[in-house]
C-alpha positions in Angstrom: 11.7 1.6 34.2 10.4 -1.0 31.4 11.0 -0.7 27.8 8.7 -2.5 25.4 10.4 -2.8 22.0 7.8 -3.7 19.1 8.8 -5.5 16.3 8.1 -7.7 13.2 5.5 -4.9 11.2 5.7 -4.3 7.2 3.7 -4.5 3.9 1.6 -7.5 3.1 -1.3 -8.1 0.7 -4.6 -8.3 1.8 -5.5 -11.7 2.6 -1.9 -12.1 4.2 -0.7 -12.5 7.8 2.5 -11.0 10.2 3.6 -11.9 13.3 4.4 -9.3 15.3 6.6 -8.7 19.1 6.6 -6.7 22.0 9.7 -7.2 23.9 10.3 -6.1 27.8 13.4 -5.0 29.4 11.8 -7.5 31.6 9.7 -10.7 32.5 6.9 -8.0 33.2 4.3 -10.3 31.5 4.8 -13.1 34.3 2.8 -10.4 36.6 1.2 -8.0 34.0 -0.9 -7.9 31.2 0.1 -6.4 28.0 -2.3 -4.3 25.8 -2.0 -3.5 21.6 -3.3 -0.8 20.2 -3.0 0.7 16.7 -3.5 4.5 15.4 -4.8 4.6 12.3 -3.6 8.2 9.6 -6.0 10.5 10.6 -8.1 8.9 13.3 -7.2 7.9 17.1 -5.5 5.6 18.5 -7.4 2.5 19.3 -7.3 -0.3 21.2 -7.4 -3.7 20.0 -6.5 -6.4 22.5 -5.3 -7.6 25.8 -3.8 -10.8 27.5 -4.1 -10.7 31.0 -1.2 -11.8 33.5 -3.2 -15.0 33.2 -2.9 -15.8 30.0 -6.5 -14.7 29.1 -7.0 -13.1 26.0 -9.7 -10.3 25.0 -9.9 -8.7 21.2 -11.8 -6.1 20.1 -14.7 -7.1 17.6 -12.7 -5.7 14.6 -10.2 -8.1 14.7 -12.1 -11.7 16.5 -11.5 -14.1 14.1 -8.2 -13.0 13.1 -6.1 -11.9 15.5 -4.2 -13.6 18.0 -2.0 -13.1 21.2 0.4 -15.5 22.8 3.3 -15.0 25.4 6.5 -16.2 25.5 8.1 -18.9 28.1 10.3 -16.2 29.1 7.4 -14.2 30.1 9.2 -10.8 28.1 7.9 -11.2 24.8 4.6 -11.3 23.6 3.4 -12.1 20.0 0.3 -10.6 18.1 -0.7 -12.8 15.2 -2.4 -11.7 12.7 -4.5 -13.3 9.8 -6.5 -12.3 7.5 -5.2 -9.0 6.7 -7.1 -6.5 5.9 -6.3 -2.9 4.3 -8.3 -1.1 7.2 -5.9 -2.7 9.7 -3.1 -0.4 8.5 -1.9 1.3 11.0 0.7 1.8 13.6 0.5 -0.9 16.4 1.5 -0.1 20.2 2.3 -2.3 22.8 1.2 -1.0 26.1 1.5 -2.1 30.1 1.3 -1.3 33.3 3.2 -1.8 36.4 3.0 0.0 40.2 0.8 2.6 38.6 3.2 3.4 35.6 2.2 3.4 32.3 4.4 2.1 29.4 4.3 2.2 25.8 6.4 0.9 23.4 7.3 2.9 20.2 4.9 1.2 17.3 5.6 -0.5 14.0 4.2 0.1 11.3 1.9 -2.3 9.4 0.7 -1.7 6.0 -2.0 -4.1 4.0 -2.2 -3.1 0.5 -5.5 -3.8 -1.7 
């Protein structure tokens, strides 16, 4: 079993940044990639970026430019950056991986951009 622990969401004006974690019960991330997502009131979840296993990052056009992902020495933690704020990226943000076949989420924080 893993347990993925997000962390670091809040209010912040638009315009404004917040740094946010996913920590694992584990150093999972040494041999996994880590996924964020973020579910929006009212509309489906949605996914919004990867880093691979090797480091390699992928973001979703709605958030290039702005959003960041870098991962820990420890290889447990990984850290979403993100600039630029915007009130459409309120939302709750996920943390999701996989390992032998099981999939793991963590429970979300919340991250509100006010106008």
């Amino acid at each position: 079993q893993v347990q993925l622990v997000e962390s670091g969401g809040g209010l912040v004006q638009a315009g404004g940044s917040l740094r946010l974690s996913c920590a694992a019960s584990d150093s999972i991330f040494s041999n996994n990639g880590m996924a964020w997502h973020r579910q929006a009131p009212g509309k489906q979840r949605e996914w919004v970026a990867i880093i691979t296993s090797g480091g390699n990052t992928v973001y979703a056009d709605s958030v290039k430019g702005r959003f960041t992902i870098s991962r820990g020495n420890a290889k447990d933690t990984v850290y979403p950056q993100m600039n630029s704020l915007k009130p459409e990226d309120t939302a709750v943000y996920f943390c999701q991986t996989i390992r032998d076949g099981q999939n793991y989420w963590g429970q979300g924080t919340q991250v509100t951009v006010s106008s």
